[in-house]
C-alpha positions as CSV (number, residue, x, y, z in Angstrom):
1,X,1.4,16.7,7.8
2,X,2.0,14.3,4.9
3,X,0.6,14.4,1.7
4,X,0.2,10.7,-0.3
5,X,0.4,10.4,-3.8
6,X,-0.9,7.2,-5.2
7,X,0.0,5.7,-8.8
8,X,1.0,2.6,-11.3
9,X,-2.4,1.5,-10.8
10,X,-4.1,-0.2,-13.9
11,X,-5.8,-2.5,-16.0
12,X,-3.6,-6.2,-16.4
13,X,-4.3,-9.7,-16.6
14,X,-4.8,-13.2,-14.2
15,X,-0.9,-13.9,-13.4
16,X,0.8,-10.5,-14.3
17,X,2.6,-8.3,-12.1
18,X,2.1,-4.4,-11.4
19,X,4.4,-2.4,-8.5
20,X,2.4,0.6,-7.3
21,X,4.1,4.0,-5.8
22,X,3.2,6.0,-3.0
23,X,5.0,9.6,-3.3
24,X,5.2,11.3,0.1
25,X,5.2,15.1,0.7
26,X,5.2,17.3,3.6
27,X,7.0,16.3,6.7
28,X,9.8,13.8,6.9
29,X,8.5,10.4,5.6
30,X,11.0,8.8,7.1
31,X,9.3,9.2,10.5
32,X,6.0,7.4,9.0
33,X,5.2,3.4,9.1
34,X,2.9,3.5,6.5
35,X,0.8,0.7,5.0
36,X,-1.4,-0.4,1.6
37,X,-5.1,-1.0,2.0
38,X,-7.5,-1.7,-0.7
39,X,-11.4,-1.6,-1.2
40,X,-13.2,-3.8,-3.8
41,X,-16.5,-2.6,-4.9
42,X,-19.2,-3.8,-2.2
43,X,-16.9,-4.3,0.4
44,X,-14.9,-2.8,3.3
45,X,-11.8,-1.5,3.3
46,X,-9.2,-4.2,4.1
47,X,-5.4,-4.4,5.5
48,X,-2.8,-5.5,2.5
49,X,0.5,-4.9,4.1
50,X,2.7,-2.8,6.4
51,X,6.4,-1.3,6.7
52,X,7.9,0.1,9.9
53,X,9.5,3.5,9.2
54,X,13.2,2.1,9.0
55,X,11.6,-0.3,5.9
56,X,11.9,-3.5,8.3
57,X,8.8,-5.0,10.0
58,X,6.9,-5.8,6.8
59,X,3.4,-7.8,7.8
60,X,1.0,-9.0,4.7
61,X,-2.5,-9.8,4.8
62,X,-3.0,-13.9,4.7
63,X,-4.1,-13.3,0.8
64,X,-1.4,-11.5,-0.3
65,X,1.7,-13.2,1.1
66,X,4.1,-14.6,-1.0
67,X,2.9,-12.6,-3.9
68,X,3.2,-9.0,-2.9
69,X,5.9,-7.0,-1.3
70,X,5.9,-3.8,0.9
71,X,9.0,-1.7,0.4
72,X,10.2,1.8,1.0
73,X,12.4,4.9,-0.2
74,X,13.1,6.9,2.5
75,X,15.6,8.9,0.3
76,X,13.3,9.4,-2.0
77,X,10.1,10.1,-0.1
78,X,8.6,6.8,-1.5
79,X,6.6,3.4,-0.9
80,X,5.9,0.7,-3.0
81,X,3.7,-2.3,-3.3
82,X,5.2,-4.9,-5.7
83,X,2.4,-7.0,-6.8
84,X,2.8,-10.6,-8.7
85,X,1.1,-13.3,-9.8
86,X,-2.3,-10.8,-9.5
87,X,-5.8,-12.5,-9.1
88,X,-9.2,-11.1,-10.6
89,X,-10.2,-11.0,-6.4
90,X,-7.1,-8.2,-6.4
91,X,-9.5,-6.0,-7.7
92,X,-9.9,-3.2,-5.7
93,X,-8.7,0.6,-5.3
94,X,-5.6,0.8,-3.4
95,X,-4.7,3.5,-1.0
96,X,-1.5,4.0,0.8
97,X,-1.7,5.3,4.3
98,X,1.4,7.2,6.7
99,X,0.9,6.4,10.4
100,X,2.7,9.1,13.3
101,X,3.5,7.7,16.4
102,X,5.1,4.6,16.1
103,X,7.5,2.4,14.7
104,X,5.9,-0.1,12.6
105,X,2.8,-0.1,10.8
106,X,-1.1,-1.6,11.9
107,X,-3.5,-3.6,10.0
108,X,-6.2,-1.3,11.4
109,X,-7.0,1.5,9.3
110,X,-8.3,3.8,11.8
111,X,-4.7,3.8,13.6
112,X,-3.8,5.7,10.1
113,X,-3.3,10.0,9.7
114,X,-2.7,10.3,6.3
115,X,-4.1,8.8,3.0
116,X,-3.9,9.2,-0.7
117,X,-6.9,9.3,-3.3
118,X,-6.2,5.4,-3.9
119,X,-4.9,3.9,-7.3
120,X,-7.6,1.8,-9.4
121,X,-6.1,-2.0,-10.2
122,X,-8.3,-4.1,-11.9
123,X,-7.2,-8.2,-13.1
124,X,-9.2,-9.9,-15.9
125,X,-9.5,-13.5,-16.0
């Protein structure tokens, strides 16, 4: 069992930058791909990025490449999303998610276990 910890979520502006932090508790979250979804208002939750359990195999949704980076702590039981250049459509609650089982992460959410309580991020124009 892991528990997922969400935070460094906030209110910023078109073109800044925010890194969020997923702190991991529980079992070994070394063992864990784990992955950052988010979910604006109105819509489903979608796939942002992925990092196999070793911190390699990184995969980025097609609207998030090039501006945010999936990264991980193993030491330190945490995961980070480095987010630049933010967009008012970045707007969205962002949830990390631990996956048991395999190597790298998914961009499906149901292939997930665990899941924080989300982090709110919010870019004005």
């Amino acid at each position: 069992q892991v528990r997922l910890v969400e935070s460094g979520g906030g209110l910023v502006q078109a073109g800044d930058s925010l890194r969020l932090s997923c702190a991991a508790s529980g079992d070994t979250f070394s063992r864990y791909p784990m992955g950052w979804f988010r979910q604006a208002p109105g819509k489903e939750r979608e796939f942002v990025a992925s990092i196999g359990w070793t911190g390699g195999a990184t995969y980025y949704a097609d609207s998030v490449k090039g501006r945010f980076t999936i990264f991980r702590d193993n030491a330190k039981n945490m995961g980070y999303l480095q987010m630049h250049s933010l967009k008012p459509e970045d707007t969205a609650v962002y949830y990390c998610a631990a996956r048991r089982g395999a190597y790298g992460g998914s961009r499906y959410e149901d292939e997930y276990d665990y899941w924080g309580q989300g982090t709110q991020v919010t870019v004005s124009s």
